[in-house]
C-alpha positions in Angstrom: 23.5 13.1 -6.2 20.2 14.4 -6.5 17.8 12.8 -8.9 15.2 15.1 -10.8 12.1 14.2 -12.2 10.7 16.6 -14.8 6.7 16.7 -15.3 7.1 16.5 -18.9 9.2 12.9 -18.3 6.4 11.7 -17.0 3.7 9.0 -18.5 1.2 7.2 -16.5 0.2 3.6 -17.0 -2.5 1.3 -15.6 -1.0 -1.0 -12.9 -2.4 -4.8 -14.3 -3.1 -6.1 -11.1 -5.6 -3.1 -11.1 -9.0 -3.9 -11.3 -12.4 -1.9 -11.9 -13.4 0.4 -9.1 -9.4 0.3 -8.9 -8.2 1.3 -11.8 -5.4 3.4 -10.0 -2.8 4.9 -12.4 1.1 5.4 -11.3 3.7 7.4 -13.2 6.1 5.7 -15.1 9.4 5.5 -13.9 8.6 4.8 -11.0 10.3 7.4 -9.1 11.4 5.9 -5.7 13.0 3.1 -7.9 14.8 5.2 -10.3 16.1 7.0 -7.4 17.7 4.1 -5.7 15.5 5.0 -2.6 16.2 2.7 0.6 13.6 3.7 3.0 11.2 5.7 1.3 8.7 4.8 -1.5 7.1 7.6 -3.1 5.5 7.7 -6.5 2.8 9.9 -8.2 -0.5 8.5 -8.7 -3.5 9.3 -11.1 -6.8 8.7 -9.6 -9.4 8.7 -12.5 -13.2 9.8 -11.8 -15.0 7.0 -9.9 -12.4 4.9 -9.2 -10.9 4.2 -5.5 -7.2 4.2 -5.0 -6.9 0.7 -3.7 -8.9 -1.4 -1.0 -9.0 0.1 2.8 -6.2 -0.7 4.8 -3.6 0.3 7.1 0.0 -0.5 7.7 1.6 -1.9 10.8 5.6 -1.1 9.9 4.9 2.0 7.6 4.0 5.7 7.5 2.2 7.5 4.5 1.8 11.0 3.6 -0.1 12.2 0.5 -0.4 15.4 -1.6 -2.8 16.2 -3.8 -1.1 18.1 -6.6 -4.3 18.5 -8.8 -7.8 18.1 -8.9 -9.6 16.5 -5.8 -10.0 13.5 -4.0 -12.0 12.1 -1.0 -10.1 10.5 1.7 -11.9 7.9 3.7 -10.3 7.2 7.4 -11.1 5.5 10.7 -12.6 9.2 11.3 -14.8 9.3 8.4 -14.8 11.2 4.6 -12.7 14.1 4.1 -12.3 16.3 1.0 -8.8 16.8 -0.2 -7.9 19.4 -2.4 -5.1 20.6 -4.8 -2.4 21.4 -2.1 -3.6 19.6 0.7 -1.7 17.1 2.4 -2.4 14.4 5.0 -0.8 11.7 6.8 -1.1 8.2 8.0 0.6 7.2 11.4 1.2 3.4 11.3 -1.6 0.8 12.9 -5.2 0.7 12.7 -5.6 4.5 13.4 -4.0 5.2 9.8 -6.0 3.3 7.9 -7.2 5.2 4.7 -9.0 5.0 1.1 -9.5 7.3 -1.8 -11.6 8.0 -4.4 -12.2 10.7 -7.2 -15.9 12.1 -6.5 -15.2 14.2 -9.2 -15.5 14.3 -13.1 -11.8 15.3 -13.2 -8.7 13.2 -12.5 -6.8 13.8 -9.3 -3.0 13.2 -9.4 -1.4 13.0 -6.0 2.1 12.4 -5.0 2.1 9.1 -2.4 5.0 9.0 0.1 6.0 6.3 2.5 8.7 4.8 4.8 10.1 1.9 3.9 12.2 -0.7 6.3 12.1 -3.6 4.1 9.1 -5.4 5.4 5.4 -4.6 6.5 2.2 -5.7 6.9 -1.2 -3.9 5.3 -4.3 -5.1 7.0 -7.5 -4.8 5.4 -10.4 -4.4 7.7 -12.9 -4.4 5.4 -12.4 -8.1 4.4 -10.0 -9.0 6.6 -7.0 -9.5 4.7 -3.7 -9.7 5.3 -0.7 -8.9 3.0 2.7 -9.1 3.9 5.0 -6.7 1.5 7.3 -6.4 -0.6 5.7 -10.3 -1.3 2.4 -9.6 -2.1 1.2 -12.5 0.1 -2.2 -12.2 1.0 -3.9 -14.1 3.9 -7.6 -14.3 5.8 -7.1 -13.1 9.0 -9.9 -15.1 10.5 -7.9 -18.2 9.8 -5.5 -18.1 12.8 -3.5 -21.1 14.0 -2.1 -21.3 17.2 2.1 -20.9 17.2 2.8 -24.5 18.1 0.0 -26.0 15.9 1.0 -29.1 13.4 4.5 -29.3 15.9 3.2 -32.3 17.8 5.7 -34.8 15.7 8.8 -32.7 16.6 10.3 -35.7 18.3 9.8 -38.1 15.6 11.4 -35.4 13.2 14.4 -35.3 15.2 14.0 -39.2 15.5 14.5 -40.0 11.9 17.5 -37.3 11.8 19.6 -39.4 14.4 19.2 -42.9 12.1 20.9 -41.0 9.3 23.4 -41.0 10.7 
């Protein structure tokens, strides 16, 4: 069954893990959630002047597509800056090459609707500050701290060891 959302319906709310230059706005409901959506997220965003949507990053298990559906917005990508305006849409391929940014240069806010796959896990990488978050968890990591696969595994005998006098 098809699931409307009427413009009127719709509120928007600070997020509260939001903070200043991120102060990001997303409608309430959220629509891909009171859809029942399985493999897309989408929701509508409200980008106040000044602000940036959220830190630079890309996805390795995820596509995006955006719309602005008023007011304007700068896009910043592996490319460079590029103005978006009411009506325009643009798209982020998965990996490094879709890594993207906005923010209102404007004294107006833009609202833009924000579409993405979703296969129930992926991976945002932050070049900036090399970060790494792994979602739906909101785990975050340092990607300069790498450990090898087998690292801390040395004891692995001694684990299996103390299994066998158990019993």
């Amino acid at each position: 069954m098809p699931t409307v959302f009427k413009n009127k319906d719709r509120e928007f709310q600070d997020d509260p893990k939001m903070v200043s230059p991120f102060l990001i706005q997303t409608a309430i409901p959220r629509l891909s959630m009171s859809a029942g959506a399985r493999n897309l997220l989408f929701d509508m965003r409200l980008l106040k002047p000044g602000q940036y949507s959220f830190p630079y990053h890309s996805h390795r298990n995820a596509e995006e597509m955006m719309m602005v559906v008023s007011g304007s917005m700068t896009a910043r990508t592996p490319e460079g800056l590029e103005v978006l305006e009411t009506g325009d849409i643009i798209f982020f391929e998965f990996g490094d090459s879709g890594a993207h940014q906005f923010f209102n240069h404007t004294s107006k806010p833009c609202t833009y609707l924000d579409v993405r796959t979703f296969l129930g896990l992926d991976v945002s990488d932050y070049p900036d500050t090399g970060k790494v978050n792994i979602i739906p968890q909101f785990e975050l990591y340092d990607s300069k701290t790498r450990i090898r696969y087998f690292d801390g595994e040395e004891k692995v005998s001694e684990k299996w060891e103390g299994l066998r006098k158990k019993k």
